[in-house]
DOKOL-545958 format. One record per residue (C-alpha): x, y, z. Coordinates in steps of 0.2 Angstrom, whole numbers, plus 5000, padded with zeros to 4 digits. Layout:
<drenmis>
XYZ...
</drenmis>
This chain:
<drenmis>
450051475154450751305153450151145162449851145180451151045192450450865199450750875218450850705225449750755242448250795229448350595225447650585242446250715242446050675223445150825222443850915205445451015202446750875204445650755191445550915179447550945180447650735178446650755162447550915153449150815158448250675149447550805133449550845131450150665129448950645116449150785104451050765105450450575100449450675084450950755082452450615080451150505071450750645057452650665058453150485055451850465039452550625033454450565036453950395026453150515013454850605011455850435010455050384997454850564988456750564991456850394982455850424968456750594966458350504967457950364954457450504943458850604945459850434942459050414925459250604919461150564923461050414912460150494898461550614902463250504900462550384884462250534874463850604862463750744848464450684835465350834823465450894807467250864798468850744804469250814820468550914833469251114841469951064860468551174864467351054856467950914864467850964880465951014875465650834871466250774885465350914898463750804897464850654905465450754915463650824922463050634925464450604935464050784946462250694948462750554952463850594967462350694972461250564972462550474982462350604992460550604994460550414996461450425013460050575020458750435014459550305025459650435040457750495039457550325044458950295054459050475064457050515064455750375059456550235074457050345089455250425086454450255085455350185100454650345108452950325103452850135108453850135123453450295130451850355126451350165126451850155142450750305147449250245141449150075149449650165167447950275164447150105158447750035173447450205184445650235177445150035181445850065201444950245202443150155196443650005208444150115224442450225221441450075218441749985235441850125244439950155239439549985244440549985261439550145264437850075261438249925271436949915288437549965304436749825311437949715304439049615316440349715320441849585314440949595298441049795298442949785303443149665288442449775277443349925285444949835281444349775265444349955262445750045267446849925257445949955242446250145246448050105248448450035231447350165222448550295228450150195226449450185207448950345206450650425215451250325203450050375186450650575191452650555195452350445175451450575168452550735174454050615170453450605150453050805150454850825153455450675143454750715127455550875124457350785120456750625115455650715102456650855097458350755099457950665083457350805072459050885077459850725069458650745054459350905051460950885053460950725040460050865029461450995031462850885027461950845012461851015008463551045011464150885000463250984987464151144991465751054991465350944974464551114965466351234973467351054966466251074951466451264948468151264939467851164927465751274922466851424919468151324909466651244900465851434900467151474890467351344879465251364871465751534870467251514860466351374852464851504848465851624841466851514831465051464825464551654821465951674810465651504800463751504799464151674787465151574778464151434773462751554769463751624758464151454747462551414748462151584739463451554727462951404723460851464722461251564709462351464699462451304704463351214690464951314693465151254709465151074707466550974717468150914709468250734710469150594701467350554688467450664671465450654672464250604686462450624689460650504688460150434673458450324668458950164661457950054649457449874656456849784642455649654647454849494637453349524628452149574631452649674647453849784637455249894643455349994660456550154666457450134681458450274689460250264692461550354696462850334685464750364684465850384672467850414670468650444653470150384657469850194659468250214651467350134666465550174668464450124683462750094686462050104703459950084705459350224716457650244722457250404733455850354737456250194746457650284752459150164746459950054732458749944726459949824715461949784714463249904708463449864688465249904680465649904663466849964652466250084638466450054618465750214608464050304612462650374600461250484600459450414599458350514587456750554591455850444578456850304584456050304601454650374609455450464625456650604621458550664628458950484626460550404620461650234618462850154626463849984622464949904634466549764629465749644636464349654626464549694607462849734599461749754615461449934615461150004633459750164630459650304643458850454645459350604654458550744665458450894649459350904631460550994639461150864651461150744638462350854629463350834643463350674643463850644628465150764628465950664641465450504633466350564617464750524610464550514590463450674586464650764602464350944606465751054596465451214608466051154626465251234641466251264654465251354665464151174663465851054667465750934685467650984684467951124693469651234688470151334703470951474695471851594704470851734711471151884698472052064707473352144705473952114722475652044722477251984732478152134726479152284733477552344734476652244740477852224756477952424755476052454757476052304773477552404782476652574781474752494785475952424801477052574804475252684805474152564814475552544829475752744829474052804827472852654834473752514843472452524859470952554847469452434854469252314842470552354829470452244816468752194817467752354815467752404796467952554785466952644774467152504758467252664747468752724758469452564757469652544739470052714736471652694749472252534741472152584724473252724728474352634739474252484724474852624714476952644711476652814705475752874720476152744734477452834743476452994742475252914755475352974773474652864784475452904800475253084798473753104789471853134798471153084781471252894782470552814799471452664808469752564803470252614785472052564784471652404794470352364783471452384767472552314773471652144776470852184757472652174751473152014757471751944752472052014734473551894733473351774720473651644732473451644753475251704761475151514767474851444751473651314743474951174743475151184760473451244765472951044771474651014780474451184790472751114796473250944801474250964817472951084821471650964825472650844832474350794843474950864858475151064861476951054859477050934844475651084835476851214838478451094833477251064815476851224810478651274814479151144802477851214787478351394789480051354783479251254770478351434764479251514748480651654754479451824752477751744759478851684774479551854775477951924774477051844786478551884799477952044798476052044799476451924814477552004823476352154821474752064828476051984842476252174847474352224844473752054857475052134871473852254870472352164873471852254890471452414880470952354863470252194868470852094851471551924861472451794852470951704848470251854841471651884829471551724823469751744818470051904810471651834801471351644799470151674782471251794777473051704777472251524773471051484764470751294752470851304735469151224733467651304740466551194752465651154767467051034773468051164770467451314778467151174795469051174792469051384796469151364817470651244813471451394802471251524817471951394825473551394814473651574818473551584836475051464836475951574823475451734837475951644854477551554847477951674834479851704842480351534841479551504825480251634815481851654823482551494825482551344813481651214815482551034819482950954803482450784809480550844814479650734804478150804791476250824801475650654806474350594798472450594805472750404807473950394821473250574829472450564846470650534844469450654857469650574872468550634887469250704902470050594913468850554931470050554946470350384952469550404968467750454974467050604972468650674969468450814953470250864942470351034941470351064921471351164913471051324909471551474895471051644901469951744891469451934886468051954878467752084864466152194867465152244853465752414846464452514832465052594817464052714809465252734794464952554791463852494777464652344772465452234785466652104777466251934779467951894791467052034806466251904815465351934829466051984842466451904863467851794856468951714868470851694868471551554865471551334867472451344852474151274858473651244873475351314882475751264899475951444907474751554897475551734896474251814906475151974902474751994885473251944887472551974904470651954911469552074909467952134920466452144909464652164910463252114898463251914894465051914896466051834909466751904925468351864931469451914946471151904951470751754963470151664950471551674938472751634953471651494957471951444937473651474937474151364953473951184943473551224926474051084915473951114895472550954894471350834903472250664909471050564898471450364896472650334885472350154886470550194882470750294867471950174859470450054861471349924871470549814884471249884901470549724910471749614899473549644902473949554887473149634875473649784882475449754878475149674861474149824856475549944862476649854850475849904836475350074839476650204830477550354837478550484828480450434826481250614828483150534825482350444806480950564804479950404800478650294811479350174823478450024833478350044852478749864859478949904876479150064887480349964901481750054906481350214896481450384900480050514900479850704901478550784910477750914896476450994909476251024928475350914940474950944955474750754963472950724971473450584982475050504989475250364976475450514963476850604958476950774959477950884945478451034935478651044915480150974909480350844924481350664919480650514922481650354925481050184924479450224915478350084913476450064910475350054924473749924928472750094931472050134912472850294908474250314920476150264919477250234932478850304935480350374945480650564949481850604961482250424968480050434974479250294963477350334958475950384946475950494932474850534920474950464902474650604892475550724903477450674898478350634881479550464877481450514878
</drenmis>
């Protein structure tokens, strides 16, 4: 049961029952006091919690944005990039969160701590100096009556009606104040249940928008984790694929690690000690160098190397060789030694000693040393001959026969096999089909369409065995470097123009070849639903397999995701690349020097506003077991491979390769996600162009005198021209956009610009479309 009513007639009989009704009303008053003074400490607690949470959210985001991976090679995958700039991208998600969180601090205080206050001091405050004043009147009105009732009859009676008067008004204003104490007291029992709970309303409130900001910045955020889930995944299994082959150098070069020195401009190269002679009586002193030497010019270099200090420990020392001789051992007390004589210094001998008598033979071998070697070990020699890989393989009838009949079979028998290319065979089977298809005498005996005795895995797998038989890749050594450089950098249609351009630079048959093999593994990604091989994996089956460099090193196998990279353009564009010529004023590959560096993606120009990225859709390959298989080839990697980001085309042909529900680790997609993708999909991130070319955006100025300086491709002289100004000139829109505020444009590929100028917004032109002037993204259009 609740509290009792105050009747205002009980004022005047102020009876037991009355007093006790008076004091639960007054019990009430001060728990609910408690209770908004434990709730004001804890609201002051959870200010500052929030702050301190805040300011270490704050610094997590800046530990965030100031850190960069730094990459192994000369460029980086787009998937990379994008990786590399995720962590930027995370401190900004915090930070508009802590924006966020910033504004709910400010209406703890605002919505909750002061209205509750106010309550407290004006309300409650109020109350307790009415009982104050109520409990002085009630001692006051019982104390005089006492004393008017002990008063002697036999007092006068003017006296007596004195006091009598004295009394009654006393009485009076005790129950004016105490009709007044109950109406005050009823009054705050109703009060306080809106002027409490109208405020804890408020605090909730400011603590569901903030949720809601979060739901909104995560659903803002959301398109760009699953792009960024897809890009570590590609990432990781690009990873997969080159980790086996670095183990496998490393191997190599374990077991014998002279042949597999690298090829430089030096005839002989390697540390050396070198005699100091001191004056007496200190004597002499051997200091290691690394020394250098090139028979050509006959320039040998010194430089003083000490590993355990970590660094040079002297100046570089140049000198140019005159003849070299032997030291005997009873000439000197240290063995392997020999010396040297520079023209600069006739008859001051140089002694050295090296590591064993066989590095010294080495030397001196190189040296043309007097007392030379005779026998000369190759397998010993820095120089490293890249002979062609020995097989029987060749660009022959053949050759094209056993390609046409591996296709022919593989499109009749296994075109919707799950992973087709990438599960083996049986390496037994394998060589005993390709020698009998290697074979004239027996080649056109094969079946392979017909026949249950060789398997899809086999005839895929010998096939893949063949080409790498050749005694060069089908896209050549001399090319090899060319192939990789628009790869890693330029913009997705200048990678497909390049590679256009080097295919026609490809010798007749290995042009007609690979027209073959990629209009067959055009066909197998259309598949792609059924046997799950995408673009992107094609091109780590075949990347190793039709490139590869001519010298064997880690720099080169980093190169290996830029070679299925290579592919996936030759797959997607293989149509125009094969069927029409490319434009005989396309100048050769940029070089690296004048390629767009890895910009980050672009943040929208207004507050918490996110770009939606773009986005290549994926199907992932499942892991599929081979019980057949004892020896899986080195190019299987693992499997979960995504299509492709390789030339990053503006409307990815979800046909061929359309998404896929899977389980497991892999990623699930559904139609409304892909829609959502394909409704502003531009082929890159609007990163600053003005911030990647280095250039002061704050200075106009140098802004325009950088510009002058910076080189474009000339497509009408095929060489590098100076861009002076970009007044007046016209531009072509070479990816949708979908404008995100009203001083944007909005457009579709292959859009013309007028009037395009640069903009004071870093990153961003200004131009005319349609007779509506606004902004466009730099590095979303191309200069007519």
């Amino acid at each position: 049961m609740g509290l009792q009513p105050l009747e205002f007639s009980d004022c005047y009989l102020d009876s037991p029952w009355f007093r006790e009704r008076v004091r639960a009303h007054e019990a009430e008053l001060e728990k609910t006091n408690k209770f908004i003074k434990e709730l004001l400490k804890d609201g002051k607690n959870l200010i500052a919690a929030t702050k301190n949470l805040s300011a270490a959210q704050r610094k997590f985001a800046h530990s965030l944005r100031d850190f960069k991976f730094e990459f192994i090679g000369d460029a980086e995958t787009d998937d990379e990039r994008y990786i590399d700039a995720s962590l930027h991208e995370f401190s900004n998600f915090l930070k508009n969160l802590e924006e966020q969180r910033e504004i709910l601090a400010l209406s703890v205080t605002e919505t909750l701590i002061k209205p509750l206050e106010r309550f407290r001091k004006e309300q409650l405050g109020a109350v307790k100096e009415e009982k104050k004043k109520f409990d002085k009147e009630t001692e006051k009105n019982y104390s005089l009556l006492e004393k008017h009732l002990n008063l002697s009859a036999k007092k006068k009676e003017l006296q007596l009606q004195e006091a009598d008067n004295q009394v009654e008004q006393n009485r009076k204003h005790f129950y004016e104040l105490s009709l007044e104490y109950v109406c005050k007291l009823q009054e705050i029992q109703e009060r306080k249940k809106f002027e409490c709970v109208e405020p804890v309303l408020s605090f909730f409130q400011g603590l569901f928008t903030f949720y809601h900001q979060g739901y909104e910045l995560a659903k803002d955020f959301n398109h760009y984790k699953m792009a960024l889930q897809i890009n570590i995944q590609n990432t990781r299994n690009r990873f997969e694929g080159t980790r086996s082959e670095v183990e496998e150098l490393m191997n190599k070069i374990r077991r014998n690690p002279q042949e597999h020195k690298r090829a430089n401009h030096f005839t002989m190269e390697g540390y050396l000690y070198v005699q100091e002679k001191r004056p007496a009586p200190f004597g002499s002193s051997w200091v290691k160098h690394y020394c250098m030497y090139r028979k050509e010019t006959k320039k040998f270099t010194m430089i003083p190397f000490e590993h355990r200090s970590g660094g040079k420990v002297g100046d570089e020392e140049l000198f140019v060789l005159t003849y070299c001789t032997k030291r005997n051992i009873d000439t000197i007390d240290r063995r392997f030694c020999f010396d040297l004589e520079a023209s600069d210094r006739p008859g001051v001998p140089v002694t050295m000693q090296a590591f064993s008598e066989e590095d010294r033979k080495l030397w001196m071998e190189a040296l043309d040393g007097k007392e030379a070697v005779s026998i000369i070990f190759l397998k010993y020699s820095f120089i490293v001959v890249n002979a062609k890989r020995e097989g029987s393989a060749q660009l022959d009838k053949i050759g094209f026969t056993i390609i046409k009949k591996c296709i022919s079979a593989v499109e009749t028998r296994g075109i919707n096999d799950q992973g087709l290319y990438r599960v083996v065979g049986v390496s037994s089977k394998v060589q005993r089909l390709l020698s009998l298809l290697m074979d004239a005498k027996t080649c056109n005996e094969v079946d392979l369409e017909n026949s249950v005795d060789w398997e899809v895995k086999t005839i895929t797998s010998a096939m893949k065995q063949y080409l790498r038989s050749l005694p060069e890749p089908l896209m050549t050594y001399e090319l090899h470097g060319e192939f990789i450089v628009p790869a890693k950098s330029g913009s997705p249609e200048s990678r497909v123009n390049a590679v256009h351009f080097l295919v026609h630079k490809l010798p007749e048959k290995n042009k007609e070849m690979l027209e073959i093999l990629v209009k067959h593994l055009a066909n197998v990604s259309k598949h792609a639903k059924r046997n799950l091989m995408t673009v992107a994996n094609l091109g780590v089956v075949f990347g190793p397999t039709l490139m590869r460099p001519q010298e064997e090193t880690v720099a080169a196998i980093m190169d290996l995701k830029f070679q299925n990279i290579v592919v996936e353009i030759l797959i997607e564009n293989h149509e125009k690349i094969f069927k029409t010529l490319p434009d005989a004023t396309f100048p050769e590959p940029i070089s690296m020097s004048v390629s767009p560096p890895n910009a980050p993606p672009r943040q929208s120009r207004r507050q918490g506003q996110r770009i939606k990225r773009p986005l290549a859709v994926y199907n992932l390959c499942l892991e599929l077991d081979d019980a057949d298989s004892h020896n899986s080839p080195k190019e299987d990697t693992p499997t979960g491979s995504m299509d492709s980001l390789s030339s990053q085309s503006p409307t990815p042909a979800f046909s061929s390769s359309p998404p896929g529900l899977l389980d497991g680790n892999h990623l699930i997609m559904d139609s409304g996600d892909i829609a959502a993708w394909t409704t502003n999909l531009p082929g890159q991130s609007r990163p600053s162009m003005v911030s990647w070319m280095n250039i002061p955006s704050a200075n106009p100025a140098a802004t325009n005198t950088a510009l002058s300086t910076f080189f474009f491709p000339n497509p009408a002289t095929g060489s590098d021209r100076a861009v002076e100004s970009v007044a007046q000139r016209k531009a072509r829109a070479v990816y949708p956009c979908e404008a995100e505020h009203s001083s944007e444009l909005s457009f579709q590929i292959g859009a013309i610009f007028e009037d395009v100028q640069f903009s004071r917004e870093p990153g961003w032109l200004e131009g005319t479309l349609n007779g509506k002037r606004g902004l466009i993204p730099q590095n979303y259009v191309q200069f007519l």
